[in-house]
Backbone as XML, in Angstrom:
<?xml version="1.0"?>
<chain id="A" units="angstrom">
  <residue number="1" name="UNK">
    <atom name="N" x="12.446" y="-24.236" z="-76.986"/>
    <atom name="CA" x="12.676" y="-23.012" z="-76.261"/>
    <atom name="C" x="11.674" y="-22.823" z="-75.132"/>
  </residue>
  <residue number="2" name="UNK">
    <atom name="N" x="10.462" y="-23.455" z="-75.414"/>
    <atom name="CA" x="9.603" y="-23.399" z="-74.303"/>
    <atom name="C" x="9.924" y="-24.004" z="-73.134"/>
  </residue>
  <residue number="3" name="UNK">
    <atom name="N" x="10.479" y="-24.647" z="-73.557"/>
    <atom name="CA" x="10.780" y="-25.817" z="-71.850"/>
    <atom name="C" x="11.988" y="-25.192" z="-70.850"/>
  </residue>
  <residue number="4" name="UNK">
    <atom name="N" x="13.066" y="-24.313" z="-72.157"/>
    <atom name="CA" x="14.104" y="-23.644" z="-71.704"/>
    <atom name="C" x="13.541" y="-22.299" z="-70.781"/>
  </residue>
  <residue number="5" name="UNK">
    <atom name="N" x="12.601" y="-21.301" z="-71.655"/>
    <atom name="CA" x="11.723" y="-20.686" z="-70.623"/>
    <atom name="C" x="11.080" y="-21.034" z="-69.526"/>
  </residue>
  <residue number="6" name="UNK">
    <atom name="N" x="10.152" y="-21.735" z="-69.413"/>
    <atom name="CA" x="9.566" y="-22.559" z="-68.870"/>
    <atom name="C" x="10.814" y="-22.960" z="-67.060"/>
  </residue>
  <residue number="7" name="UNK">
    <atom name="N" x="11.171" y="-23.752" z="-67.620"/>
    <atom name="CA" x="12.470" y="-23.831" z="-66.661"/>
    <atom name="C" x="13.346" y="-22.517" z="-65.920"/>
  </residue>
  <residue number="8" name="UNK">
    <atom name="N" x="13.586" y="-21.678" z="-66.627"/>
    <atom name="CA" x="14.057" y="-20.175" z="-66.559"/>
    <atom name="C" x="13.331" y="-19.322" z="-65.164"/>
  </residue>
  <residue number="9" name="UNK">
    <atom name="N" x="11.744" y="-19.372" z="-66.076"/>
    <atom name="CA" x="10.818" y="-19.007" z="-64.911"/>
    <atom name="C" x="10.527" y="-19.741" z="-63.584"/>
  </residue>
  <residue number="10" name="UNK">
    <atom name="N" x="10.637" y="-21.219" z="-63.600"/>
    <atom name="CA" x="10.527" y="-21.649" z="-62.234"/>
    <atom name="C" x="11.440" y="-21.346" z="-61.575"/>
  </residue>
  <residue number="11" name="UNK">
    <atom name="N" x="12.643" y="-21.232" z="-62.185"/>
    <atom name="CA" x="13.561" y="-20.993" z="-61.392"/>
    <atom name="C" x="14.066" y="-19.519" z="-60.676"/>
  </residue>
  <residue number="12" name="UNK">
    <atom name="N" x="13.075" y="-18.421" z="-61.408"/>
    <atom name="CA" x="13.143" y="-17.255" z="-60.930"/>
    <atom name="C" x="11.637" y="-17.583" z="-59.660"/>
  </residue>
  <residue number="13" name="UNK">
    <atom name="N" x="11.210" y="-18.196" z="-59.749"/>
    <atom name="CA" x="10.099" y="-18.162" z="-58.996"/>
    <atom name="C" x="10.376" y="-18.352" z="-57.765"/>
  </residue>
  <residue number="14" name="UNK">
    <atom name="N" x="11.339" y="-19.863" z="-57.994"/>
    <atom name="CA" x="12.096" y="-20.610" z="-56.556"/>
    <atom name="C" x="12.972" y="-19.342" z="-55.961"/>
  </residue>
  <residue number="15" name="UNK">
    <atom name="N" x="13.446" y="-18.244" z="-56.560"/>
    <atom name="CA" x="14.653" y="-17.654" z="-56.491"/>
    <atom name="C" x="14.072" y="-16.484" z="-55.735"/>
  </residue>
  <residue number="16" name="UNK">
    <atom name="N" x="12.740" y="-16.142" z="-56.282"/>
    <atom name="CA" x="11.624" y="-15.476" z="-55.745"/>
    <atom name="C" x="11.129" y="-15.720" z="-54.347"/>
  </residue>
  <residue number="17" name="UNK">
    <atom name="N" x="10.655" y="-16.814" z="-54.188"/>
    <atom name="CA" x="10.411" y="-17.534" z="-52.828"/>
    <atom name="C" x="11.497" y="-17.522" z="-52.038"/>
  </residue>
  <residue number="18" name="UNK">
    <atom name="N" x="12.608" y="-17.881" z="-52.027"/>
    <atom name="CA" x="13.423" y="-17.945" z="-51.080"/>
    <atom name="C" x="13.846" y="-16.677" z="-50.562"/>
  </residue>
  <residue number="19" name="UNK">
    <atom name="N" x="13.794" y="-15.519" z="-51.459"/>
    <atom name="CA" x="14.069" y="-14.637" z="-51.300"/>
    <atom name="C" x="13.113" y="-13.694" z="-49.962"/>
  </residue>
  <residue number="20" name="UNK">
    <atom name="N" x="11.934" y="-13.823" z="-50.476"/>
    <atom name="CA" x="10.836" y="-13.746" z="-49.397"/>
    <atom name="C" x="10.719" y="-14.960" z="-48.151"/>
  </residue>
  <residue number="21" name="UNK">
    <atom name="N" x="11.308" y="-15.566" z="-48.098"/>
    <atom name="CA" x="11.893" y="-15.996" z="-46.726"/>
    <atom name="C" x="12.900" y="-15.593" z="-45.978"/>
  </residue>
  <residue number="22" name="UNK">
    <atom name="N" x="13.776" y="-15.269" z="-47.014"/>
    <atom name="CA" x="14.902" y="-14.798" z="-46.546"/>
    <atom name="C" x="14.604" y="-13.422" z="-45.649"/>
  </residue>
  <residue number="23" name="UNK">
    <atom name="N" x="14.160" y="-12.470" z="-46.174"/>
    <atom name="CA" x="13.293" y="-11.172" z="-45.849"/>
    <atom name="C" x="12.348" y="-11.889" z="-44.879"/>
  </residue>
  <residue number="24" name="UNK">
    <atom name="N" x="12.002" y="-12.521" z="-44.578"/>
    <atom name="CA" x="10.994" y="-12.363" z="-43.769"/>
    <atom name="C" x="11.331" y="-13.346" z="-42.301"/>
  </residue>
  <residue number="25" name="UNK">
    <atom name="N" x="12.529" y="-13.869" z="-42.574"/>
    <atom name="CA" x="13.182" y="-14.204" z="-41.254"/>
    <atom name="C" x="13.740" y="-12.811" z="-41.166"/>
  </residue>
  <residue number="26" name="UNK">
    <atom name="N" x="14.456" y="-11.723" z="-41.663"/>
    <atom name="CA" x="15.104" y="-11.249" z="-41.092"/>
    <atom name="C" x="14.231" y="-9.986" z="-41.095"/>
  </residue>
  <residue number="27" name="UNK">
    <atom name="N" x="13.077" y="-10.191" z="-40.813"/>
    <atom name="CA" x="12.080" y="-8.678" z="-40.614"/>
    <atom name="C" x="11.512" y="-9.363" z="-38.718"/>
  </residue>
  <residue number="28" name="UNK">
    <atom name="N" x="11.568" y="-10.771" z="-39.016"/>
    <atom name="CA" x="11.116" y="-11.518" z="-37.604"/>
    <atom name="C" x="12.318" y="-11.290" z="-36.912"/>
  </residue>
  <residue number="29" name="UNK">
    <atom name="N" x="13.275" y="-10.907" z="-37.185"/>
    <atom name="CA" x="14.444" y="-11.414" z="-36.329"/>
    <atom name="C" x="14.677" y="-9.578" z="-36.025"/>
  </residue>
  <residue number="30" name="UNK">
    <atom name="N" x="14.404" y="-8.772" z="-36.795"/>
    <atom name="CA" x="14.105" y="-7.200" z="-36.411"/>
    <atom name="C" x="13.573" y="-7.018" z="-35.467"/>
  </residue>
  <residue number="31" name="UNK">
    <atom name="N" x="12.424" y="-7.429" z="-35.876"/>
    <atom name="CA" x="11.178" y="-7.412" z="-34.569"/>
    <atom name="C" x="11.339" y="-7.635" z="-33.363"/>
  </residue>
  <residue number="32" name="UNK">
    <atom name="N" x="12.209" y="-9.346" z="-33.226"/>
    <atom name="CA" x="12.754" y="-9.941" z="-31.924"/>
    <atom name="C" x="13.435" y="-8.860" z="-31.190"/>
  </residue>
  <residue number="33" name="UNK">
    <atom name="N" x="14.108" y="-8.529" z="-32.021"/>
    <atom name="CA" x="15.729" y="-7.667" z="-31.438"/>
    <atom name="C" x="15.320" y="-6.341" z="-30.962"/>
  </residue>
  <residue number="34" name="UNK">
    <atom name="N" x="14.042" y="-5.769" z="-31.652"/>
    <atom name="CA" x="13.675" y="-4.533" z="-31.378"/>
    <atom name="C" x="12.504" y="-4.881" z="-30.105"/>
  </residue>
  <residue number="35" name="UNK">
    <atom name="N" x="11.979" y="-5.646" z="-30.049"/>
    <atom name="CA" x="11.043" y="-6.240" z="-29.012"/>
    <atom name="C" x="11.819" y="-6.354" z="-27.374"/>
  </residue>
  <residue number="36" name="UNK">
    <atom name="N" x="13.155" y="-7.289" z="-27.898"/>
    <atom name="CA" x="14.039" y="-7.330" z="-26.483"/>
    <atom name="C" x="14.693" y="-6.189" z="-26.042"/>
  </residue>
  <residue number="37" name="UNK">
    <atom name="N" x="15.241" y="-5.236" z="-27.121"/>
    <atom name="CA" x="15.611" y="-4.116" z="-26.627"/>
    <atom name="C" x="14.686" y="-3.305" z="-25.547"/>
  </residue>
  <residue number="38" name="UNK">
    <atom name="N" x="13.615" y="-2.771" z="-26.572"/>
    <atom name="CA" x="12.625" y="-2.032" z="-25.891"/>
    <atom name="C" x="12.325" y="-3.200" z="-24.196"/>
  </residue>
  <residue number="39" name="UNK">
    <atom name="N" x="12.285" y="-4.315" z="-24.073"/>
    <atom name="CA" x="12.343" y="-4.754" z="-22.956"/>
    <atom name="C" x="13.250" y="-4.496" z="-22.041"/>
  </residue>
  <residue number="40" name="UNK">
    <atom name="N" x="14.191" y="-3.993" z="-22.299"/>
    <atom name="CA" x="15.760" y="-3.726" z="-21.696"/>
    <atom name="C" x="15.989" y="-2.523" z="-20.991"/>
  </residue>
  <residue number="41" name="UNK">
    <atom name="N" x="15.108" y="-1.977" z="-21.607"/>
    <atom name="CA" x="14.947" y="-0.062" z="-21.923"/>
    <atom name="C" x="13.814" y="0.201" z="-21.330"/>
  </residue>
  <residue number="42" name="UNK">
    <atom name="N" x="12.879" y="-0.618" z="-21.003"/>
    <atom name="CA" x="11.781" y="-0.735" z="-19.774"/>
    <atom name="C" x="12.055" y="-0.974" z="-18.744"/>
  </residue>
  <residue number="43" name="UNK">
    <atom name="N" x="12.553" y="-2.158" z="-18.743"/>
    <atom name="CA" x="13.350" y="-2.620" z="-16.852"/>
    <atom name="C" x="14.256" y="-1.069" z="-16.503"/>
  </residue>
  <residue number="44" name="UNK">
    <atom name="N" x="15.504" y="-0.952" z="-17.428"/>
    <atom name="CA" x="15.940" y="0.067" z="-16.444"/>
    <atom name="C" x="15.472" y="1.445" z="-16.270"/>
  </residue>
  <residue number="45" name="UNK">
    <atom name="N" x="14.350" y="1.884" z="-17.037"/>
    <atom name="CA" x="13.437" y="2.906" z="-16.796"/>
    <atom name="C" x="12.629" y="2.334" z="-15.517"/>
  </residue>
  <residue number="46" name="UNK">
    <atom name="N" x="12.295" y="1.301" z="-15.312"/>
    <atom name="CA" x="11.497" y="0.645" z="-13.867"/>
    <atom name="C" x="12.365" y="1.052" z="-13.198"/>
  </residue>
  <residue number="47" name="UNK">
    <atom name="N" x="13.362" y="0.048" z="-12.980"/>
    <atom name="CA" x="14.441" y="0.628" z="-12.315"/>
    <atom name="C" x="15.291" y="1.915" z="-11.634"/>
  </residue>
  <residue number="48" name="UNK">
    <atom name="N" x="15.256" y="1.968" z="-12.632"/>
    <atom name="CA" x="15.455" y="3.962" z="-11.932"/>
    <atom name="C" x="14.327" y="5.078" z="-11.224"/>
  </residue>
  <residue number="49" name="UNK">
    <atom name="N" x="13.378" y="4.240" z="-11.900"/>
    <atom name="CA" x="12.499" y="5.283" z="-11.192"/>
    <atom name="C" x="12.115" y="5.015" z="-9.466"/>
  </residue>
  <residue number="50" name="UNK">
    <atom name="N" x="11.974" y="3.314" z="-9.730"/>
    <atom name="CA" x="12.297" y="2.636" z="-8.170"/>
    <atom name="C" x="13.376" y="3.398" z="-7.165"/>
  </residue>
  <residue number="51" name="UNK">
    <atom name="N" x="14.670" y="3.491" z="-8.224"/>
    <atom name="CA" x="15.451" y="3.839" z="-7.300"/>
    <atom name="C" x="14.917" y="5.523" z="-6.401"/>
  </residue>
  <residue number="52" name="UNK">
    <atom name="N" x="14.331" y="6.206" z="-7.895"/>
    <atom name="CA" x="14.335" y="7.807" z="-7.377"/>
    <atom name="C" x="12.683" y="7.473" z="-6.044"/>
  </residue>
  <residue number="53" name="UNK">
    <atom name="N" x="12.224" y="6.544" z="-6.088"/>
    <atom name="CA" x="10.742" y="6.402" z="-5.158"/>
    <atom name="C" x="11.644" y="5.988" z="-3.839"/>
  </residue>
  <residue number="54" name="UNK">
    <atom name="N" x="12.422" y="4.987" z="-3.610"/>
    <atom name="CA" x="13.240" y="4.417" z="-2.284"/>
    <atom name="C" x="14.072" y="5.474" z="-1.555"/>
  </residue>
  <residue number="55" name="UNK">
    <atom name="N" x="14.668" y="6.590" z="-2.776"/>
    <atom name="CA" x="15.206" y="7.786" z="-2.041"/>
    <atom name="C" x="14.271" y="8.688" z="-1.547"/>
  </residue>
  <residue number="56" name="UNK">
    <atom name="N" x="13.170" y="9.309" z="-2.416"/>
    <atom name="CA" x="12.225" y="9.926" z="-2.108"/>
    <atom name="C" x="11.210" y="9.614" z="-0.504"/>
  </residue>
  <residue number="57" name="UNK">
    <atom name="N" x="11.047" y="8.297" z="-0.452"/>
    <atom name="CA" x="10.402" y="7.773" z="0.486"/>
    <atom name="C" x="11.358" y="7.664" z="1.492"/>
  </residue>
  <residue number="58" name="UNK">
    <atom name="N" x="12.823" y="7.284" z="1.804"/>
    <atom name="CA" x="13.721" y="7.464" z="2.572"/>
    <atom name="C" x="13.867" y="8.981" z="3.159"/>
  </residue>
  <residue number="59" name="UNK">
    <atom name="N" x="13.507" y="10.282" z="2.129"/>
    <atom name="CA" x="14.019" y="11.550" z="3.089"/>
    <atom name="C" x="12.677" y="11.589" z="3.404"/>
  </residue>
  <residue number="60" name="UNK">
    <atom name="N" x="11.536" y="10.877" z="2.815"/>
    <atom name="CA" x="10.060" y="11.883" z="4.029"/>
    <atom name="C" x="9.885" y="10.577" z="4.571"/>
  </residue>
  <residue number="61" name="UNK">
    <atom name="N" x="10.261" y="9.929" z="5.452"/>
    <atom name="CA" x="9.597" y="8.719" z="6.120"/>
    <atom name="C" x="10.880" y="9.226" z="7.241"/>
  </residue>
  <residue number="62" name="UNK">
    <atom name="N" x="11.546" y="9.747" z="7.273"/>
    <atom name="CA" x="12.724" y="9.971" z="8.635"/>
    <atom name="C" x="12.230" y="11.334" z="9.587"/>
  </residue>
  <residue number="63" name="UNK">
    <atom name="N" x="11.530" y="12.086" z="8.728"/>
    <atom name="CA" x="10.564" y="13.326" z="9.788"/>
    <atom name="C" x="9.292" y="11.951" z="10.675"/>
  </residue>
  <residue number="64" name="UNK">
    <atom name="N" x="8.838" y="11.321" z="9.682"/>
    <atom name="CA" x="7.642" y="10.712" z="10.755"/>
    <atom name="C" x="8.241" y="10.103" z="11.656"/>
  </residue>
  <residue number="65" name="UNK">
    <atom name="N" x="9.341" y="9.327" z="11.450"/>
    <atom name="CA" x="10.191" y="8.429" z="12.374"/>
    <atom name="C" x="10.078" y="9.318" z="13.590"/>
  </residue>
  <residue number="66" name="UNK">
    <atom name="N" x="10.356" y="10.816" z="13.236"/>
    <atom name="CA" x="10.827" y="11.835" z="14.450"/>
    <atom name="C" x="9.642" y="11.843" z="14.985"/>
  </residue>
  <residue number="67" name="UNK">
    <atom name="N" x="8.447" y="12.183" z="14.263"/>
    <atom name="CA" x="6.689" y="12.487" z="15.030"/>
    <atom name="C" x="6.184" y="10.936" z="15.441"/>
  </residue>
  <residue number="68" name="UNK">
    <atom name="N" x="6.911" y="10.069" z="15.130"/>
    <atom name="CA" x="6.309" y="8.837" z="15.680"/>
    <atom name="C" x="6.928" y="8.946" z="17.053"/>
  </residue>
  <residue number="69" name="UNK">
    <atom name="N" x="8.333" y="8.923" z="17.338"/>
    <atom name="CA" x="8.974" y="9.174" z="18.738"/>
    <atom name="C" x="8.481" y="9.836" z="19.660"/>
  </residue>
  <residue number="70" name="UNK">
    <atom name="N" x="7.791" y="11.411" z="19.445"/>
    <atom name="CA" x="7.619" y="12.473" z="20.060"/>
    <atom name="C" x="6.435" y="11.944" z="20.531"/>
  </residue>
  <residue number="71" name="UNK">
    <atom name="N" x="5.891" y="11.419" z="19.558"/>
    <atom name="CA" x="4.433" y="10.746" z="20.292"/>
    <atom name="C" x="4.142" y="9.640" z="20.950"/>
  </residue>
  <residue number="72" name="UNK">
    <atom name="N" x="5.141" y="9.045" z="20.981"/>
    <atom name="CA" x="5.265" y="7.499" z="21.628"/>
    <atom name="C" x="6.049" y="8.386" z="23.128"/>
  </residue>
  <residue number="73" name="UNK">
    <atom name="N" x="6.589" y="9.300" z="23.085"/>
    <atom name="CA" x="6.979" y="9.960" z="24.709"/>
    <atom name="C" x="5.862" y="10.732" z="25.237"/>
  </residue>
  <residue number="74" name="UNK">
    <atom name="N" x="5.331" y="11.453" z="24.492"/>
    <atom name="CA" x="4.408" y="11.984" z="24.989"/>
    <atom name="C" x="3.105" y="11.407" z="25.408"/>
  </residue>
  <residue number="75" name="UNK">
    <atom name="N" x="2.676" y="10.175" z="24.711"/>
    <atom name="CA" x="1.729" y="8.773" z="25.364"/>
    <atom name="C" x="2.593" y="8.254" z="26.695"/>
  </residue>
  <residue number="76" name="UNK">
    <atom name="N" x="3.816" y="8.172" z="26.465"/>
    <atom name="CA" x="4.281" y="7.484" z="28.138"/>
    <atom name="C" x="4.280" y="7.756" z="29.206"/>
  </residue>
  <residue number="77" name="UNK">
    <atom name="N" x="4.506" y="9.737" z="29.005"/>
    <atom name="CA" x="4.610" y="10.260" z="29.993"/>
    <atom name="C" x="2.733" y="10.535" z="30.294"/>
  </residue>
  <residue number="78" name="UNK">
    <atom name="N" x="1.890" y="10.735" z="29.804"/>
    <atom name="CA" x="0.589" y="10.744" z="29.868"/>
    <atom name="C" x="0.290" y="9.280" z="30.756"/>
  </residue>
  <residue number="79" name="UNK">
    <atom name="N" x="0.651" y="8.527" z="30.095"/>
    <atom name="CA" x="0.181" y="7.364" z="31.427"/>
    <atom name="C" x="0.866" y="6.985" z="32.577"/>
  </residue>
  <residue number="80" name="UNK">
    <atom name="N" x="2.100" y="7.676" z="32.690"/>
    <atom name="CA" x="2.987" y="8.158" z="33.799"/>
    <atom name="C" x="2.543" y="8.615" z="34.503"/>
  </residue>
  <residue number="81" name="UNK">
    <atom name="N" x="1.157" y="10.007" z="34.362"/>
    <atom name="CA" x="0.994" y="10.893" z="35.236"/>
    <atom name="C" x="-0.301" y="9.846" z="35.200"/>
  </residue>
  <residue number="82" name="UNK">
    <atom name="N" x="-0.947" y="9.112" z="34.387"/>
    <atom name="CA" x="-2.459" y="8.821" z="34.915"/>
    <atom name="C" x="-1.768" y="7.329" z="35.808"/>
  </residue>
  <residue number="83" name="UNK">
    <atom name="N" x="-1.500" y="6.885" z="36.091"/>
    <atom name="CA" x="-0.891" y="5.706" z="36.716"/>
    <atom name="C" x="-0.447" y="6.219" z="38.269"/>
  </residue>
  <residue number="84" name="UNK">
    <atom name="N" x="0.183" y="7.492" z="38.075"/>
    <atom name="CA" x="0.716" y="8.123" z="39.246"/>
    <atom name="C" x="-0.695" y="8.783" z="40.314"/>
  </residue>
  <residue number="85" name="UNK">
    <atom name="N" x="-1.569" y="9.202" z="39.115"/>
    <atom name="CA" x="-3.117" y="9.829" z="39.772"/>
    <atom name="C" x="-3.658" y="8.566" z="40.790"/>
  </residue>
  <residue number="86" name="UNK">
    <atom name="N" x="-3.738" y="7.219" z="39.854"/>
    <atom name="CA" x="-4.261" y="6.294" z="40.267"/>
    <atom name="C" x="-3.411" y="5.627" z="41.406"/>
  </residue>
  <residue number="87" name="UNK">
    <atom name="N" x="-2.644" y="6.274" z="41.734"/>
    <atom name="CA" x="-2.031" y="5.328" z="42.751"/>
    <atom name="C" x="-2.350" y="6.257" z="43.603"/>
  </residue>
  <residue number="88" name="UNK">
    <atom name="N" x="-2.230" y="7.576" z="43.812"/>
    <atom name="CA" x="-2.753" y="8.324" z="44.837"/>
    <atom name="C" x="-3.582" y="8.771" z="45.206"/>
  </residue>
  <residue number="89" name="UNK">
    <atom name="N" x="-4.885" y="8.305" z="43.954"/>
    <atom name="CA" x="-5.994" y="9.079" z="44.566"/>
    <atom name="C" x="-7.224" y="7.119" z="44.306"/>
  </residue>
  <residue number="90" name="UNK">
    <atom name="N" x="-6.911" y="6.480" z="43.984"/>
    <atom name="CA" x="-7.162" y="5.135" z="43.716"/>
    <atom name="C" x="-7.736" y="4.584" z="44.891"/>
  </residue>
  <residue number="91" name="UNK">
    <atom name="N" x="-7.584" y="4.745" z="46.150"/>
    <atom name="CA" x="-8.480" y="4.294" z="47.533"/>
    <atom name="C" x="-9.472" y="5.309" z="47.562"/>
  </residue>
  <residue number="92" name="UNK">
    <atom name="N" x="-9.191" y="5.958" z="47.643"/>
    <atom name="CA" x="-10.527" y="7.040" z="47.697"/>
    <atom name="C" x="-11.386" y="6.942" z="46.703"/>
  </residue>
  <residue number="93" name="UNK">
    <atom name="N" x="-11.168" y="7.105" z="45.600"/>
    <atom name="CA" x="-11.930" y="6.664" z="44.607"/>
    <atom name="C" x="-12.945" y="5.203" z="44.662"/>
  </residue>
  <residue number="94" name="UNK">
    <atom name="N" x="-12.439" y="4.401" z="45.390"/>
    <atom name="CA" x="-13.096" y="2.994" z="45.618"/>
    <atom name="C" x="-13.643" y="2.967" z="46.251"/>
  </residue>
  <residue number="95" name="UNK">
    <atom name="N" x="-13.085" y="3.559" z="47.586"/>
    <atom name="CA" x="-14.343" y="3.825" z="49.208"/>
    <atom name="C" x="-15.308" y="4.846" z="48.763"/>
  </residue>
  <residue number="96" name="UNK">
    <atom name="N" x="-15.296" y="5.746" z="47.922"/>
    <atom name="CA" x="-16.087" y="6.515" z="47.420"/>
    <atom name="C" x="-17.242" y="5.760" z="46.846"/>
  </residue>
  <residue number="97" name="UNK">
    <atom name="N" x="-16.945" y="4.842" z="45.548"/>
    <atom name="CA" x="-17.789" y="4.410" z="45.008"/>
    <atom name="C" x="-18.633" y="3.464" z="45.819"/>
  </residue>
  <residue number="98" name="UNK">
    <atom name="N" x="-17.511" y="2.825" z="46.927"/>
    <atom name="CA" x="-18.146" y="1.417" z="47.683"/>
    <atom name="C" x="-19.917" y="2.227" z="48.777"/>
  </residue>
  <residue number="99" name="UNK">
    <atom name="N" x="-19.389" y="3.269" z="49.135"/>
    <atom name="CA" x="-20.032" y="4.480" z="50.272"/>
    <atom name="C" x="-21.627" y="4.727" z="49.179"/>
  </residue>
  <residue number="100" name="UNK">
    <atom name="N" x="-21.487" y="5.047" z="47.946"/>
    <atom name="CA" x="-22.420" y="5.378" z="47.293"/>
    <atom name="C" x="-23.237" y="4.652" z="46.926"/>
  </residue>
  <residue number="101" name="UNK">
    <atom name="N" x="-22.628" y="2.925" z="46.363"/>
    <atom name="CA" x="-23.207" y="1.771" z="45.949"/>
    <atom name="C" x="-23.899" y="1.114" z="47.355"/>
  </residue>
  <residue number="102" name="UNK">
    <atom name="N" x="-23.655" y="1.323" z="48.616"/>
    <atom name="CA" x="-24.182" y="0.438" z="49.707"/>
    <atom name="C" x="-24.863" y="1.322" z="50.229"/>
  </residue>
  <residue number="103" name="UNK">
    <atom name="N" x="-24.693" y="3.114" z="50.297"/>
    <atom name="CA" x="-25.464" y="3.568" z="51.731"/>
    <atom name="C" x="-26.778" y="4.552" z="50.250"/>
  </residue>
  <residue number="104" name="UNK">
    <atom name="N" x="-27.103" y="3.899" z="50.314"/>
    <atom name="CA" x="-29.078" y="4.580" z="49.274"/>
    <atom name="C" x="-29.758" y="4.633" z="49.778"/>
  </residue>
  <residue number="105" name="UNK">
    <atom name="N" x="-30.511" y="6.147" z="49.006"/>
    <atom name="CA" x="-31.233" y="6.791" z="50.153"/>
    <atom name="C" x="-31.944" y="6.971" z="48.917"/>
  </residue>
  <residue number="106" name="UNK">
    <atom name="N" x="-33.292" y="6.110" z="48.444"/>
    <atom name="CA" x="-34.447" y="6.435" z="47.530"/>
    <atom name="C" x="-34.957" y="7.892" z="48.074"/>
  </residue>
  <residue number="107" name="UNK">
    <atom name="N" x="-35.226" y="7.967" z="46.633"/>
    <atom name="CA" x="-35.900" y="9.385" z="46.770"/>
    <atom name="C" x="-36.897" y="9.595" z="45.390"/>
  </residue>
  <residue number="108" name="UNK">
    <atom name="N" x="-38.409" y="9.611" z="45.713"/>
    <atom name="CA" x="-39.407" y="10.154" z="44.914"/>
    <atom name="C" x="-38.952" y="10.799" z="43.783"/>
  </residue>
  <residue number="109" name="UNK">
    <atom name="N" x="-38.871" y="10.820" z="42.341"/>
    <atom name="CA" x="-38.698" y="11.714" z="41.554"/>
    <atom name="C" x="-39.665" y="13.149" z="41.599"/>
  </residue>
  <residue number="110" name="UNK">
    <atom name="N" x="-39.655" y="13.880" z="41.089"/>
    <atom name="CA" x="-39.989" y="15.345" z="41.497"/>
    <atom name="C" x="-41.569" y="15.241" z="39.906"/>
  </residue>
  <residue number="111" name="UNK">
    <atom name="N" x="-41.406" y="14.644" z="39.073"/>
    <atom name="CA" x="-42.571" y="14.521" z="38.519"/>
    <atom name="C" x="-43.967" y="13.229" z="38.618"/>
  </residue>
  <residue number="112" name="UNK">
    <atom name="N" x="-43.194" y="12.266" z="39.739"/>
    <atom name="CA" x="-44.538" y="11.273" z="40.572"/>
    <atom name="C" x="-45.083" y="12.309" z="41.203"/>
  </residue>
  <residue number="113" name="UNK">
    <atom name="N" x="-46.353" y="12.051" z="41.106"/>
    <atom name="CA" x="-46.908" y="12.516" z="42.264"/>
    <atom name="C" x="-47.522" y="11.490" z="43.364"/>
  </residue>
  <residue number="114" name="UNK">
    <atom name="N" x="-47.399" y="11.703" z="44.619"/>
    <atom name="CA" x="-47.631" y="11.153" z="45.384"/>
    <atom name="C" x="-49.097" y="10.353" z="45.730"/>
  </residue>
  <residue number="115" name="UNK">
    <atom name="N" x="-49.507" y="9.754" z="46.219"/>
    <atom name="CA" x="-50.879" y="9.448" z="46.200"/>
    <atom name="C" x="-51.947" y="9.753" z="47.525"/>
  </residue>
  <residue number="116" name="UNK">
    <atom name="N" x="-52.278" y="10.367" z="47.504"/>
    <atom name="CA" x="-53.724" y="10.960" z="48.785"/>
    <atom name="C" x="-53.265" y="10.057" z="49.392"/>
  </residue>
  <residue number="117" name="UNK">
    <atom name="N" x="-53.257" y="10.668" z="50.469"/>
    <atom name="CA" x="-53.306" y="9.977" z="52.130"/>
    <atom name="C" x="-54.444" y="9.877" z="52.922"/>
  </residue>
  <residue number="118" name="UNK">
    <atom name="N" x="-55.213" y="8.906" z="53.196"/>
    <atom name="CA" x="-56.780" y="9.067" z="53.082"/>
    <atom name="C" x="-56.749" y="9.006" z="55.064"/>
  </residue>
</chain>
């Protein structure tokens, strides 16, 4: 009878073991499935929120578009009028400077003092 026990019990043992494999592929295979989900369920939470940032950034990036324009006319016409200065007042300005740079007339600063005239 011992050997019949004996035998009985290994075989609940083996029956035992497999069993805890069995369970424990399918606690790994839980895991997997709950692992890829939650991966699934991340992307399109990325996703959507991307989408709500591309709309968001689409309605306030079309006012600057407008203040980038206004200011790119208002720089043109500014060097419109300084371009227009320089063309009409641009000789004078040169004979001016040329008149000042060639005709010098030294003059004593006001804190030298001069030296005795013997």
């Amino acid at each position: 009878m011992s050997a019949q026990n004996s035998k009985g019990i290994q075989t609940l043992l083996d029956a035992e073991r497999e069993a805890q494999k069995i369970v424990q592929k399918d606690r790994s295979k839980r895991v997997k499935d709950a692992r890829n989900e939650a991966q699934k369920e991340i992307e399109e939470y990325r996703k959507q929120k991307d989408d709500e940032f591309k709309k968001f950034e689409k309605e306030h990036t079309s006012g600057n578009k407008k203040a980038e324009e206004d200011a790119s006319k208002d720089a043109d016409e500014q060097l419109k009028s300084i371009k227009e200065a320089g063309s009409k007042k641009g000789g004078k300005v040169v004979e001016d400077l040329l008149r000042v740079v060639t005709d010098v007339k030294p003059e004593v600063p006001d804190r030298v003092v001069a030296p005795p005239q013997a």
